[in-house]
C-alpha positions as CSV (number, residue, x, y, z in Angstrom):
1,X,0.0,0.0,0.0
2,X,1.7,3.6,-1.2
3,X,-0.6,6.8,-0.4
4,X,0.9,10.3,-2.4
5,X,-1.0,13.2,-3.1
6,X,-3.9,12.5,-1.2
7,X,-4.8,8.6,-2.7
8,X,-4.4,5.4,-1.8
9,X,-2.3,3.0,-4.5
10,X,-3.0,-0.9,-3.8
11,X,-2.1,-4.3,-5.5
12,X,-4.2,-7.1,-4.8
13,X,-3.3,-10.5,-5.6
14,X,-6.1,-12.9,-5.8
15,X,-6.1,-16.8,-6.1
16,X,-8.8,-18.7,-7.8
17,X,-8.5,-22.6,-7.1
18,X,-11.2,-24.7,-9.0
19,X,-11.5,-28.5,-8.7
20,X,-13.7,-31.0,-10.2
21,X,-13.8,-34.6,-9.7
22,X,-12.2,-36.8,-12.7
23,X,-14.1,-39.4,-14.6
24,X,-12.4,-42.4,-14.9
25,X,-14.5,-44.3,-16.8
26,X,-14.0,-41.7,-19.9
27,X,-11.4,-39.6,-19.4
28,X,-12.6,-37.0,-22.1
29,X,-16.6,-36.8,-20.2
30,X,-14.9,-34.5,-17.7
31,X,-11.7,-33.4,-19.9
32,X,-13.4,-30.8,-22.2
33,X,-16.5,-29.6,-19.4
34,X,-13.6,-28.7,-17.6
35,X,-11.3,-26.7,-19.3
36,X,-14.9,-25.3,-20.9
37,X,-15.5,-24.0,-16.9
38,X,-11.7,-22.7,-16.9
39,X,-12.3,-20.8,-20.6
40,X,-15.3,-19.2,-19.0
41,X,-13.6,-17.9,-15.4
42,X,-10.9,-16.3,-17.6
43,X,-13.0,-15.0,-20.2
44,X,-15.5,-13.4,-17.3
45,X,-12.4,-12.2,-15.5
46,X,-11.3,-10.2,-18.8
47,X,-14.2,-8.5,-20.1
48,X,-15.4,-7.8,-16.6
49,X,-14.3,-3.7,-15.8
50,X,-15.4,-2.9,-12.4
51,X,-15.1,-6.4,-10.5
52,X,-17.9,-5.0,-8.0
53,X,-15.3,-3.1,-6.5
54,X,-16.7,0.3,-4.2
55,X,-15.1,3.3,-3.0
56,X,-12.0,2.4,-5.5
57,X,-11.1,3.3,-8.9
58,X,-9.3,0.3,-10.7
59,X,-5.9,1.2,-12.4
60,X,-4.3,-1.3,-14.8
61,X,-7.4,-3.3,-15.5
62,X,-6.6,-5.2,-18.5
63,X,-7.0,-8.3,-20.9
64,X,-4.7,-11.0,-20.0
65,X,-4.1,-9.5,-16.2
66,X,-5.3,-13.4,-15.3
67,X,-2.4,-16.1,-15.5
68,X,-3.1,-20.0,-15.2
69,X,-1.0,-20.9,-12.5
70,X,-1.5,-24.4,-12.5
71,X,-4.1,-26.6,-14.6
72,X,-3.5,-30.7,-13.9
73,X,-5.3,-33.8,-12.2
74,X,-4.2,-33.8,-8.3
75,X,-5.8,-36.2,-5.6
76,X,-7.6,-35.0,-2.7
77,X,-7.3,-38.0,-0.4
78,X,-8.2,-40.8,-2.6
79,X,-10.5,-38.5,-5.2
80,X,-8.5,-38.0,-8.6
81,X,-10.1,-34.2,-9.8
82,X,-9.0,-31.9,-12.1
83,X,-7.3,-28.8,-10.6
84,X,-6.3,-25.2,-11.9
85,X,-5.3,-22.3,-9.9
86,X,-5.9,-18.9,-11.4
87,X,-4.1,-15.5,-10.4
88,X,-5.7,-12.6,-10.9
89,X,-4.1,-8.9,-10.1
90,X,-5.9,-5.9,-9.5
91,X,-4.6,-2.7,-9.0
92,X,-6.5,0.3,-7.2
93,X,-6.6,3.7,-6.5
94,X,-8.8,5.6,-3.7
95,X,-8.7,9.0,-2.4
96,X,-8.3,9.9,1.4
């Protein structure tokens, strides 16, 4: 956080984790549904201007200011599911 002239300057790093359960039986049922679901989190996440946020005017907001982390099948105890992680940083700007 950096105030000058009377503002408020802020970065805000935020982490989206999304899991979904892998079908074994066909391994393309819950291959393509799922990147589909990660597609339309990044797509909302780029053409979305204001990201609900109040009292804050956001600086830097940009196409492509998301980043795919990580995107691969982990377990969570003896469940296989897909998993991606999604980073997504906002920078804002409020007066004081």
């Amino acid at each position: 956080e950096e105030t000058a002239f009377g503002k408020i300057f802020r970065t805000h790093l935020f982490t989206i984790l999304g899991v979904m359960a892998f079908s074994d039986a066909d391994e393309t049922a819950s291959e393509a549904p799922w990147q589909h679901t990660v597609d339309d989190v990044l797509n909302a996440l780029d053409t979305d201007t204001t990201l609900s946020v109040n009292n804050s005017e956001i600086m830097r907001l940009s196409q492509g200011r998301c980043r795919v982390v990580m995107n691969e099948l982990r377990f969570f105890g003896s469940v296989l599911a897909h998993c991606c992680e999604i980073q997504v940083t906002v920078e804002t700007e409020r007066s004081v």
